[in-house]
C-alpha positions in Angstrom: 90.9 148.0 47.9 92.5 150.4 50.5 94.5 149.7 53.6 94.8 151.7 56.8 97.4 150.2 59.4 97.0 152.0 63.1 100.7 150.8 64.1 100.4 152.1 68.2 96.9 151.0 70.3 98.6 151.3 73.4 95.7 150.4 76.2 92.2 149.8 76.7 91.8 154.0 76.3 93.5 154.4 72.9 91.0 151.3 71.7 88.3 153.5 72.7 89.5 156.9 71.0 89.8 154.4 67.9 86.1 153.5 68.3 84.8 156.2 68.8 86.9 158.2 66.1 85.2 154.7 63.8 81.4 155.9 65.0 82.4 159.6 63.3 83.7 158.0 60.5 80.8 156.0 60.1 77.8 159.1 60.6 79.6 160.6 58.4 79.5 157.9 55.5 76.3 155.8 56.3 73.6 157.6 54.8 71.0 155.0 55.4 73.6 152.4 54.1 74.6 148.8 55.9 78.4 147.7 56.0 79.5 143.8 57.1 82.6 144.6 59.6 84.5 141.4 60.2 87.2 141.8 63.2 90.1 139.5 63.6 92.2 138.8 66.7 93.4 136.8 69.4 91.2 136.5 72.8 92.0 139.6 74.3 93.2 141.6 71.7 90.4 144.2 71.8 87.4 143.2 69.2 84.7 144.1 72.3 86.7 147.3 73.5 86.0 148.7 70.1 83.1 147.7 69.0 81.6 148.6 72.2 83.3 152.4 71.9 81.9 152.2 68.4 78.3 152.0 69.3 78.4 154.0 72.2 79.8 156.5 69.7 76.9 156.0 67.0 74.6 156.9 70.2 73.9 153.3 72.4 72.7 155.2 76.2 73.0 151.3 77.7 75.1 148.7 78.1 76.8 146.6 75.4 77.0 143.1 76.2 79.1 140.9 74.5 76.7 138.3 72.5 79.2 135.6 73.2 76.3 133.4 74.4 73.4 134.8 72.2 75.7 135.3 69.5 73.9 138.5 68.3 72.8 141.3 70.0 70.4 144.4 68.1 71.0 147.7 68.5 69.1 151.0 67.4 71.8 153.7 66.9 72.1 157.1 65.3 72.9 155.7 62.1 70.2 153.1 61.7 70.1 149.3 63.0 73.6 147.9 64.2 74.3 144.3 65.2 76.8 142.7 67.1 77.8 139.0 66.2 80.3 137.2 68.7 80.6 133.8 66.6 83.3 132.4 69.2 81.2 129.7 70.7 79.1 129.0 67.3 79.2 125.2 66.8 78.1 125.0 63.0 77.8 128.1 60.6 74.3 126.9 59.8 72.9 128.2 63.2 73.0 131.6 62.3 70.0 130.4 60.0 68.2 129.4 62.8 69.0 132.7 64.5 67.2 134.4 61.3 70.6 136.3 60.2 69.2 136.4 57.2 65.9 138.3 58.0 67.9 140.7 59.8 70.2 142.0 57.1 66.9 142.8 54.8 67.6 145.9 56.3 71.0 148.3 56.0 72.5 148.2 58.8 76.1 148.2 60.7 77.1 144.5 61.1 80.1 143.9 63.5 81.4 140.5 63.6 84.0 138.6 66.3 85.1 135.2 65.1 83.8 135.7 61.6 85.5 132.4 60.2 82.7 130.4 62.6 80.2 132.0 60.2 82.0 130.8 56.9 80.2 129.8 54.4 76.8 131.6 55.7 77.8 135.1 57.1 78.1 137.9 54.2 80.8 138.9 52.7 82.7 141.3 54.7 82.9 145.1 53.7 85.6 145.8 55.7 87.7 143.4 57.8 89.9 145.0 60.8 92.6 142.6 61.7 94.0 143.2 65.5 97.3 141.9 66.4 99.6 141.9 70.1 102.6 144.3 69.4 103.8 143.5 72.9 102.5 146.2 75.0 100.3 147.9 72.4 98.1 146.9 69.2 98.9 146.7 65.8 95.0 146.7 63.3 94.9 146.9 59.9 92.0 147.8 58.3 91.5 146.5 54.7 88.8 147.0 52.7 86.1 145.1 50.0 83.5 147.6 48.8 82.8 151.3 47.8 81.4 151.8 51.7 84.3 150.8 53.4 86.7 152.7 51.3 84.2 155.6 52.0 84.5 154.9 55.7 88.7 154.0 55.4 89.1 157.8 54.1 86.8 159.0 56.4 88.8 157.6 59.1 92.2 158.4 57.7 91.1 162.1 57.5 89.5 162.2 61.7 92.6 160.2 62.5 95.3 162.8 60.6 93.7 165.9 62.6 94.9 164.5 65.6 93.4 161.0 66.9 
């Protein structure tokens, strides 16, 4: 299990750089692989901000929506198929049967989750969890890891994020 602690998000820009420095860390560790991202944090700490630099990063032209109504939204990125799970206004775990969560992770693919403790009990596992916390003016995440593909990613991210992010 490895940890990576980004101490100084200070603004909606340095979220992005973080994203985006996440999609390079992920291109280069994906490899036709899936990873279950659960993200932690306050309303308004950031979870959209980076997930939506993220896939923008992996190579999403449109919009990004947040899914906080249809509580997943696909994507088709450079990497493969990426979803993103808002779980905020879920009212029992067991809808994300009904959703057909399970059909859609037949398939590797990047899975990045808001609210993830709505889900208990039927989302995955998490591969990697990314906890964001209020440090007064800036942000404070910790990245912690739970399988071989997030400690791939983790390094890969150290190493982007050591030449200069």
């Amino acid at each position: 299990m490895r940890t990576l602690i980004f101490d100084e998000i200070r603004g909606e820009p340095a979220m992005i750089m973080l994203g985006q420095a996440c999609a390079t860390a992920w291109k280069a560790v994906a490899d036709g692989r899936g990873m279950f991202v659960h993200l932690r944090g306050d309303l308004g700490a950031g979870k959209t901000t980076l997930v939506r630099a993220w896939l923008r990063g992996l190579g999403h032209q449109g919009a990004v929506r947040s899914p906080t109504y249809t509580l997943i939204e696909p994507y088709e990125l450079d990497t493969g198929p990426g979803y993103h799970l808002d779980l905020y206004r879920l009212g029992d775990p067991e809808e994300l049967e009904y959703l057909g969560l399970r059909d859609l992770l037949e398939v590797p693919a990047l899975c990045l989750v808001e609210w993830p403790e709505r889900g208990v009990g039927v989302l995955p596992p998490a591969d990697l969890t990314i906890a964001i916390e209020h440090t007064g003016e800036a942000r404070k995440l910790g990245l912690q890891t739970s399988s071989h593909i997030a400690e791939s990613f983790v390094s890969s991210l150290r190493d982007i994020s050591h030449a200069g992010f």
